[in-house]
N, C-alpha and C positions, 0 to 999 in steps of 0.2 A: 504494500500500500504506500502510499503516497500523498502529499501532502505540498500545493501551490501554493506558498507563503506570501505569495507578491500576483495580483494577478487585476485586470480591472476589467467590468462588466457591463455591458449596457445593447441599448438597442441599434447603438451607431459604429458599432466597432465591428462590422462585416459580417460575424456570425449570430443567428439570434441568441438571447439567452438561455433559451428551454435545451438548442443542441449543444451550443458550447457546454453546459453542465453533466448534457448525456456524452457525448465526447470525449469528456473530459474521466468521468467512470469507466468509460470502455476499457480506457490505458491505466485506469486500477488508480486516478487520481482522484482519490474518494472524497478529500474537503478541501477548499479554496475560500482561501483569505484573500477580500475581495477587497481593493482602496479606493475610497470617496473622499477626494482631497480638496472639491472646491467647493463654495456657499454652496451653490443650487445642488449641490450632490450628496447634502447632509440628511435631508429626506430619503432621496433616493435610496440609500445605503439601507432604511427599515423595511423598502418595500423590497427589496432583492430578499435579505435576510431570510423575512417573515418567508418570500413563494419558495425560497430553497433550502431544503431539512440539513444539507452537507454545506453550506456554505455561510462562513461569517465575514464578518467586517472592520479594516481599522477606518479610522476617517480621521478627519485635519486640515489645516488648510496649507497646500503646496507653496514652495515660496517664491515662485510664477502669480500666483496673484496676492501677495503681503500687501503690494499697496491699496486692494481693494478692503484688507481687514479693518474692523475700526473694533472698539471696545464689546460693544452688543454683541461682538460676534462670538467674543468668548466666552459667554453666558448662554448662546445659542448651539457652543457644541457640547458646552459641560452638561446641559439639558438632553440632550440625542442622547451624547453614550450612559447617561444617569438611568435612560430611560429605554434602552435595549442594553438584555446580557448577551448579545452575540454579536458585540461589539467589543473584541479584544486588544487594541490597540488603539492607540495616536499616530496617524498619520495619512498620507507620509509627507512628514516634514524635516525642514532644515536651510540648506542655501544651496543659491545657484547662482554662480555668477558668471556663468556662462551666456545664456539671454538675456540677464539686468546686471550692469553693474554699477546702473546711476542710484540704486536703492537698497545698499548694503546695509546701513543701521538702518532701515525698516524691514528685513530682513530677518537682522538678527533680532530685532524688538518680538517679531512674533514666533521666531523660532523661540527665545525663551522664555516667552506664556506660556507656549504649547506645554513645553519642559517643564514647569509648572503646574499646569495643570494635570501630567500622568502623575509629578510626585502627588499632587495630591490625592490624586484619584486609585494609586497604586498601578497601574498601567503601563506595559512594554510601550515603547515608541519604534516605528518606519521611519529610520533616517535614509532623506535623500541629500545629496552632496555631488555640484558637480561644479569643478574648478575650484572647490573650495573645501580641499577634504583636512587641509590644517586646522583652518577656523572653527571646522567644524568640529574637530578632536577636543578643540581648548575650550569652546563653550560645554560641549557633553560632558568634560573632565568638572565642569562649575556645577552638576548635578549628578552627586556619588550614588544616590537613592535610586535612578530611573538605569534601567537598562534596555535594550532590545534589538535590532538588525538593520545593519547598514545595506541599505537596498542597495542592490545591484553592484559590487561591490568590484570594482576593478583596477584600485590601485596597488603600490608596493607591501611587498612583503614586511616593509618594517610598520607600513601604516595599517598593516593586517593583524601583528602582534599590538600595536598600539590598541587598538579597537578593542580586540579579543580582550586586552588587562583589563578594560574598560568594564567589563561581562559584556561585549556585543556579539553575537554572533555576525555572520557576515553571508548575505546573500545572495545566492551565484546564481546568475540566469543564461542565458543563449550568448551571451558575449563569452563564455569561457568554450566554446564548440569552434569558435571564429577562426580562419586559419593563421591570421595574423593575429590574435591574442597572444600575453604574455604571461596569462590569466593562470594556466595552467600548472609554470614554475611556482605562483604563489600556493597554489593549492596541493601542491606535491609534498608540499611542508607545513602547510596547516591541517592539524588532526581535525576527525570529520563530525568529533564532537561539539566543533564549531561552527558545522556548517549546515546552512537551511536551499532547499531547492526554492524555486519563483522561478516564473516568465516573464512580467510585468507583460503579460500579453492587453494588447494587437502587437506591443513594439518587440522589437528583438526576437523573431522566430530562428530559433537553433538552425545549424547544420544538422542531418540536410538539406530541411523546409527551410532553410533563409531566403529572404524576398516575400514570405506569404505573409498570410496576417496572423501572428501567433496566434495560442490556444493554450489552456492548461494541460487537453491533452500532449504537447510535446514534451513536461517533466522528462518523463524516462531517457530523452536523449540526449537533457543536459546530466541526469542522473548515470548513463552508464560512460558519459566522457570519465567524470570523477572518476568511477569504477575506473576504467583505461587508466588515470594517471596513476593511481592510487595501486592498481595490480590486487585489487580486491572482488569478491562477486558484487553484483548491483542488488543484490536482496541487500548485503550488508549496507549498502547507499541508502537503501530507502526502507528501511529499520532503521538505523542510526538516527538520520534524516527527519523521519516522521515524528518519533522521540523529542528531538531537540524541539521541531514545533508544537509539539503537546505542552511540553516543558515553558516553554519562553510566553505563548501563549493562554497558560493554564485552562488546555481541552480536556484534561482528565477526567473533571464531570460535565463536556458539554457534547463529548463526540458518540 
């Protein structure tokens, strides 16, 4: 079994929702942690939940739109996940400074409400981080309490150790399949106790569906690259795997 840690859902994303979900069963990915990162998608996230028995949700807001957050807003997410338990996370939030870089401290302003609000709420966090995986190490190191998964995670090895002291685990998607990935070195030497499977499907479909529009069903064949680096079977990827996201998540009484 199997376990999408990173995956997003909707009507617009090329396949409908009712197959991507059966799809996604066929290849034995039996639950999908689905992200609702933007205002209008705060709702959204209850009504997916509620029509599908295998599937939960983090939600948050991405930090592609921080300069539309204003205060209310963060009364209006503490209320969602107060008010569904299949809402296991915050996110996915953090920084990008790759599309804005005119709007770094608002940025970081609502990356650290968010942060805020899982300590208080007790809640794993979806870090996203792109061009900005320093900043993003030294704000998370200002909240020792909150832990959870550096989405899509493809930087160096020492910023992999970095994370992991952190307690983050770090989540590998279709960018480690890539033929020109470096993805791979990193993961040859991170124990796999650290590591969660995700798609962050439409984007990023694996080798060697690359170019299509992801799915949760392609897990197993970021799951059996691992296995390849790793010299191990793929049951042991997706045992391990599934574990860590029980774990980080706390699915033990919800799966």
């Amino acid at each position: 079994m199997f376990i999408d840690t990173h995956t997003h859902i909707g009507n617009d994303f090329g396949t409908s929702p009712d197959l991507f979900v059966e799809n996604a069963k066929n290849a034995d990915v039996q639950y999908l942690i689905a992200s609702f990162c933007e205002k209008d998608d705060l709702l959204l996230s209850t009504k997916f939940v509620d029509k599908y028995k295998n599937l939960y949700a983090c939600v948050g807001y991405h930090p592609e739109v921080a300069n539309k957050i204003v205060d209310k807003d963060y009364e209006i997410l503490e209320d969602v996940i107060r008010k569904n338990p299949k809402i296991v996370a915050i996110g996915e939030i953090g920084l990008d400074y790759y599309w804005n870089k005119d709007n770094k401290e608002k940025q970081r302003e609502v990356f650290r409400k968010q942060l805020e609000l899982a300590e208080k709420l007790h809640l794993p966090v979806v870090i996203h981080s792109r061009d900005a995986i320093n900043e993003t190490y030294e704000i998370l190191r200002e909240f020792k309490e909150v832990k959870g998964v550096i989405h899509c995670f493809s930087g160096s090895l020492e910023m992999a150790k970095k994370f992991i002291d952190l307690g983050y685990y770090l989540g590998i998607g279709g960018v480690l399949t890539f033929k020109n990935s470096k993805l791979g070195g990193v993961i040859e030497e991170i124990p796999l106790t650290n590591l969660l499977l995700e798609t962050d499907s439409p984007y990023l479909a694996p080798e060697p569906v690359r170019g299509t529009t992801n799915e949760s069903k392609n897990i197993p064949y970021i799951a059996k690259k691992i296995a390849d680096i790793k010299q191990i079977p793929l049951e042991e990827v997706a045992e391990v795997t599934t574990r860590n996201a029980i774990q980080l998540f706390d699915l033990s009484n919800r799966l």
